[in-house]
C-alpha positions, 0 to 999 in steps of 0.5 A: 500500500505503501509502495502505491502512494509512493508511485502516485506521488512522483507521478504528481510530481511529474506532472506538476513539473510539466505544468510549471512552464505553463503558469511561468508563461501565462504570467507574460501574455503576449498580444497578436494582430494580424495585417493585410500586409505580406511577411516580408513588409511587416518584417522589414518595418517591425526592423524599424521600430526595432530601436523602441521595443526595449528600454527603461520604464519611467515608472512601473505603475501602470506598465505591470499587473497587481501583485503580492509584492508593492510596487513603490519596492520597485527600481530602475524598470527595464522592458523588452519586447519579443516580437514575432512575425508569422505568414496566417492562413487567410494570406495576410501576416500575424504578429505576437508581442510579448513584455518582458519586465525586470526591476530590482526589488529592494526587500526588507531582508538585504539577501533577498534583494534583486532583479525580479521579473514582472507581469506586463498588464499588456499596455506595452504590447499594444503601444507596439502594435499600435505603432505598428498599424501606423506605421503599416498604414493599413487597418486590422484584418478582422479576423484577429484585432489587438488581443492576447493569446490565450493558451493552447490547452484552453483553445478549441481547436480550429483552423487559428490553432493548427497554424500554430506550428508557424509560431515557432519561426524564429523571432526578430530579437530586441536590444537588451535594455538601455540600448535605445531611448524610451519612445513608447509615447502617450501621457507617461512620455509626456509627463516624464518630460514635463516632469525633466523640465520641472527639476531642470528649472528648480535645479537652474534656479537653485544653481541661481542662488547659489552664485549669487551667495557665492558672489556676495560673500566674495564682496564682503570678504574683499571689502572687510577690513583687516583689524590693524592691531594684529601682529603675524607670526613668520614661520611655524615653531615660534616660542610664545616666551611668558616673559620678555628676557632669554630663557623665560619660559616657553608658553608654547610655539606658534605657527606660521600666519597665527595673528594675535592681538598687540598690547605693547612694543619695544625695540626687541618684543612685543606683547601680545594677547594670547586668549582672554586673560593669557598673555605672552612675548614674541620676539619683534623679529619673528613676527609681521608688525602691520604698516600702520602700527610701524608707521605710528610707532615710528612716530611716537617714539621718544627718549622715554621709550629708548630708555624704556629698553633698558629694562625688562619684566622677568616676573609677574604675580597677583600676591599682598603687597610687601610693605607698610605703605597704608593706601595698599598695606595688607590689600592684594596687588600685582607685582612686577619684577624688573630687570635691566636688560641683558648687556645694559650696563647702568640705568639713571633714575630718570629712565627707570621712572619713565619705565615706570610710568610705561608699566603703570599705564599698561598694567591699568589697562589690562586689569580693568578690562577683566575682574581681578583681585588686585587694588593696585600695582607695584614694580620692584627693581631687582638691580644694583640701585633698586626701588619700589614704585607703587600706585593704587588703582583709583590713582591710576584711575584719576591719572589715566581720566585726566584729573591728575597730572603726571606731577600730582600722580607722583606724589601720591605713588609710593616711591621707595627710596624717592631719589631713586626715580628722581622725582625732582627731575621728572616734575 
């Protein structure tokens, strides 16, 4: 019994093998027209329209049949069209086209991905049949106008069907897909242009705008003006000193075009901003001082500021002030340490006090540009000769406005010992 059921299983299979082909086929329904017109004539004008029978779809959606499968997953449709062309019983000529059409499918899951073949609804056989007839110039034979061939097992059989032998002829073969452009015509091909002529206008339009942007912002950069406070680094592994004397400490190097913000000059360095509160010294030779700050250096340069060059700050720090002067005593301020600078013999008192004053003006400003802890300044000469020269920050308020002259603001410094800056001298 066994046995038995094995035999009628593979003969299912058997037969379910043989059926196969024929629901593969049934899937692409070719059409057939038959024509007045001998088989050569047909022939030589399906050569003809050969170009257009296979190209890229502009769009699936209405080329194909509903299927389990949505559509909007489909991808660069191709078609391609086989067309064949047989002499009929009646004398005239007989012709089958059948669509082939591919996409690729973008599914969910990447491994099943790609090109997949899909049912035509017939529209693309009839185009071709269409042009055909025109092409022709000729009507329809009566006898088989614009439908599609059913399948030889569900035909009765005729005269229609004992021609069938003749279709086996060997079909004129179509260009593979993308040989030639879509030519299929009607509303898609109209709207696929209009659509092209759409993104081409918004693209140039686009394309407008951005070189308008494009030659606005060439203006304002060739307009803008360049800060005149700004010194450039000339080549990359500048040091950054914190102080200006030999063998201060590298804060970092600077690379080459860096720009920073000038606080001071003298003949050799120059102070500049590093960021914020930061500051450092560049030697006057490794940078790019601008024009006009040269041109306006050149000029406002005096014997208070040649003598100003004899001297250097080696140290800087926020600490309580060292002495028993009673404006200052106990409150916090900035000491600056200063040296003669390297090579310089003696100093007179008349410079130091000029280099004081320098100092004074300075620091001012930079402690009043951020918050700090500081109430005033003080400058310690660490040479032979010495002195301290101190000065609260609302004296130096009341200088920098105008309201004391420089007379009046040294006598209310704090000037130790007074001789030491000659004071008599500077009134």
């Amino acid at each position: 019994m066994r046995r038995i059921h094995l035999i009628r299983a593979s003969q299912l299979m058997f037969l379910f093998s043989l059926a196969a082909p024929m629901l593969s086929a049934a899937q692409s329904t070719p059409y057939e027209r038959t024509f007045s017109q001998s088989k050569a004539a047909v022939e030589k004008t399906v050569r003809q329209l050969q170009p257009s029978a296979s190209g890229r779809l502009p769009t699936l959606d209405g080329f194909t049949r509903p299927g389990d499968r949505p559509v909007d997953r489909f991808q660069r449709g191709y078609y391609q069209c086989a067309v064949q062309v047989t002499a009929s019983s009646s004398g005239g000529t007989t012709v089958r086209v059948s669509a082939k059409i591919t996409a690729w499918y973008a599914d969910p899951a990447a491994a099943k991905s790609g090109y997949q073949e899909l049912p035509s609804n017939g529209r693309l056989e009839t185009d071709f049949l269409d042009r055909l007839e025109d092409a022709l110039g000729s009507k329809v034979s009566s006898t088989a106008a614009n439908a599609p061939v059913s399948s030889p097992a569900a035909q009765p059989k005729s005269k229609s069907v004992a021609s069938a032998p003749n279709l086996s002829a060997p079909s004129i073969s179509a260009p593979m897909p993308g040989n030639s452009p879509f030519k299929m015509g009607g509303s898609a091909n109209s709207d696929l242009a209009a659509s092209l002529a759409t993104q081409k206008a918004v693209a140039d339009k686009r394309m407008d705008d951005l070189n308008k942007e494009a030659k606005g912002l060439e203006e304002i950069l060739r307009h803008q003006a360049h800060p005149n406070n700004l010194v450039a680094v000339k080549k990359s592994g500048t040091p950054v000193l914190g102080n200006p004397i030999e063998g201060a400490k590298v804060l970092f190097l600077a690379s080459a075009e860096d720009e920073f913000e000038i606080l001071d000059t003298n003949a050799n360095w120059v102070h500049v901003r590093i960021s914020g509160l930061s500051r450092g010294w560049i030697r006057r030779s490794g940078v790019e001082m601008p024009s006009n700050f040269a041109s306006e250096t050149k000029v406002e340069s005096s014997p208070a500021q040649t003598n100003a060059e004899n001297f250097q700050v080696k140290n800087e720090e926020i600490a309580s002030f060292p002495g028993t002067w009673e404006p200052l005593r106990g409150k916090t301020v900035k000491i600056l340490t200063v040296q003669n600078s390297a090579g310089t013999a003696g100093t007179g008192s008349r410079a130091k006090l000029e280099f004081a004053k320098s100092l004074f003006d300075k620091e001012y400003a930079e402690l009043t540009q951020a918050p700090t802890t500081a109430t005033g300044v003080v400058l310690i000469f660490d040479s032979e000769d010495g002195g301290m020269a101190a000065a609260t920050l609302p004296t130096l308020q009341q200088w920098k406005s105008g309201s004391l002259s420089d007379q009046a603001f040294w006598r209310r410094c704090f000037l130790d010992p007074p001789e030491t800056f000659s004071l008599q001298t500077a009134q």
